[in-house]
Each structure stands twice: as structure tokens, then as C-alpha cells.
C-alpha positions in Angstrom: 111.3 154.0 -4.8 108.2 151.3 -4.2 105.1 152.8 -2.7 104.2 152.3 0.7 101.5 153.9 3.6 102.9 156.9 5.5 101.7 155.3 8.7 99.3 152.4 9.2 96.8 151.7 12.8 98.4 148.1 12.9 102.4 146.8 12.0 100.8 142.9 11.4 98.1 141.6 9.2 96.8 138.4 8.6 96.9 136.7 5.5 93.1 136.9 4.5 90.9 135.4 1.6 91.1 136.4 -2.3 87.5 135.4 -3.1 85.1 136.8 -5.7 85.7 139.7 -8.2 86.4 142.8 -8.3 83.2 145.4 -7.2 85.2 148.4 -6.7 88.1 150.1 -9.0 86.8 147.6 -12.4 86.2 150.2 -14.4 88.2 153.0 -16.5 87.9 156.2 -14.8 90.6 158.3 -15.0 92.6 157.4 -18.3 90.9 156.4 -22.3 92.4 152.7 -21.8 93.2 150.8 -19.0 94.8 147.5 -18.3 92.4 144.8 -16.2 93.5 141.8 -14.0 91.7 138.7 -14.4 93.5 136.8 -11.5 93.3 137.0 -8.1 96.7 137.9 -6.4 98.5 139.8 -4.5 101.4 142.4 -6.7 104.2 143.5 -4.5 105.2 147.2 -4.4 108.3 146.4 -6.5 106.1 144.9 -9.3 103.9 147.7 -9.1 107.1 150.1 -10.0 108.3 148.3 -12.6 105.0 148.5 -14.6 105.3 152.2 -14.0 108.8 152.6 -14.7 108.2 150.2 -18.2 105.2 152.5 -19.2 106.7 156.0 -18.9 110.0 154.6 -20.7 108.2 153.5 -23.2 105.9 156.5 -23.5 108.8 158.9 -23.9 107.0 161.9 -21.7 103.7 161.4 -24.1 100.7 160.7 -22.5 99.7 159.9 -18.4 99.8 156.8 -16.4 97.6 156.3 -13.6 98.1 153.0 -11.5 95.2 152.4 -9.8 96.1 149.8 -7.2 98.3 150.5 -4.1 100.1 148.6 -1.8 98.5 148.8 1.6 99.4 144.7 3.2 102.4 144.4 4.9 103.8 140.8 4.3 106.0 139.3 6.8 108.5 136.7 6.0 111.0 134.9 8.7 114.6 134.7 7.7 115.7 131.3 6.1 117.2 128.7 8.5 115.2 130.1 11.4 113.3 127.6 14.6 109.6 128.0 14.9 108.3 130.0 17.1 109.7 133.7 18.5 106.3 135.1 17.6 105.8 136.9 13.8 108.5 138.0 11.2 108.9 141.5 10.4 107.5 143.1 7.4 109.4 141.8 4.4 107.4 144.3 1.7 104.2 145.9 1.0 101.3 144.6 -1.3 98.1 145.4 -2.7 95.3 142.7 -3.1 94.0 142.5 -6.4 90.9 140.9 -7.3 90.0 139.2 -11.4 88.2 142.3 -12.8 90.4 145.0 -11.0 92.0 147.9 -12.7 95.6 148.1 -12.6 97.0 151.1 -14.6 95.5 153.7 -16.8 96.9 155.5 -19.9 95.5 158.9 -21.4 96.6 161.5 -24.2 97.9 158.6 -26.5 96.1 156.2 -29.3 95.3 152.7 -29.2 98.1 151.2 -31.3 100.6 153.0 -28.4 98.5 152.1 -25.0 98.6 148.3 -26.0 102.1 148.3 -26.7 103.1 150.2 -23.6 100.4 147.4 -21.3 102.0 144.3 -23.3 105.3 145.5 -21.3 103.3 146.6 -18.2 101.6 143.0 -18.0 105.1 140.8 -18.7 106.2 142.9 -15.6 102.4 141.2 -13.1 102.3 138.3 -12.0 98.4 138.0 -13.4 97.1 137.8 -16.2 95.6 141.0 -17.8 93.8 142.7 -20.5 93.1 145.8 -22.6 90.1 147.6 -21.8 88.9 150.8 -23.2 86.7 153.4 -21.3 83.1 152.7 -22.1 80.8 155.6 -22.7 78.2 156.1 -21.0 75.0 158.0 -22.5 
């Protein structure tokens, strides 16, 4: 089932700006490798899923997946062959904003050789294009 907030203060957003990159959540924190947006868009709750559902079938139970992103925009969209006017559509889905530089998933407890092939399937699944990262060490 696609992610969505339990409750949120407001029903409507506005559309908003997608400028700059990523200063938050651009880094591997939870996982060994992680997969790393380098376009700005937004990723609907149902895309989100399928990169999970495309990682842990390919994983076989080895391994964790952490997506880091979450869909927290409501995106309204009026039926086709509707007038102007009558004030804003209702939500249509849920998506999270996503910056170049932004962390999407993370993968632990496998090697290198199995991580990329599991986020070459996770990335045909976004609508951005991504790369392979590895967690830098800090010393």
C-alpha cells in the first residue's frame, strides 16, 4: 500500500519551487550504499513503492532497505472534461519533493556487486536520474 501522513494541519498545498540542491538527507546514514537523485522532482507514493517492492524481490530477504524520502505533498488534480472554476480539486496522490543530491533508498548487510544490481532496478522504477553512492568514512 503507498505511504501517506496519518493526518496533516492543511488538506491543500500549493505547488511550490524545486530550486537548489539537496542540504539535508544527501548523505548515507543508515545503510553501506545508497542510491542518490541528481534531478529535481517530485516521486509519487506509488513510485516510491515500487522501488521498494523491486529491491526486496530482488534481495530475496538478504539484506535491509531503507527509503529515505517520504511522501508528505498532496497533489490535487481536477477530473478530465471539467469547467474552470468550482474552487480546487481533491487530492489525487501523495508526493515527496526531492531535490539533485537527495538520498533516496539505502541498502545494508549485502556487497557491492548485489546493491548496484538491486538500485539499477530501483532507478528504472524514478522518474530521476540517480546514482550509486557508498557511505564515506569519516575519521
Amino acid at each position: 500500500m503507498p505511504r501517506m501522513p496519518k493526518r496533516i494541519k492543511f488538506r491543500k498545498q500549493m505547488r511550490g519551487k524545486l530550486r537548489g540542491n539537496a542540504t539535508r538527507g544527501n548523505f548515507v546514514a543508515f545503510g553501506e550504499f545508497g542510491l542518490q537523485s541528481l534531478e529535481a522532482h517530485w516521486i509519487s507514493a506509488r513510485q516510491i513503492e515500487a522501488g521498494r517492492i523491486a529491491a526486496q524481490h530482488f534481495l530475496r530477504r538478504q539484506g535491509k532497505v531503507f527509503i529515505r524520502i517520504f511522501p508528505d505533498k498532496p497533489i490535487s488534480k481536477k477530473p478530465l472534461e471539467t469547467r474552470m472554476g468550482k474552487g480546487k480539486a481533491d487530492t489525487d496522490y501523495w508526493a515527496a519533493r526531492v531535490k539533485p543530491g537527495t538520498m533516496l533508498y539505502e541498502i545494508a548487510g549485502v556487497d557491492e556487486a548485489v546493491a548496484k544490481q538491486a538500485f539499477a532496478r530501483i532507478a528504472s522504477k524514478m522518474p530521476v536520474r540517480c546514482r550509486f553512492v557508498g557511505r564515506r568514512l569519516t575519521v
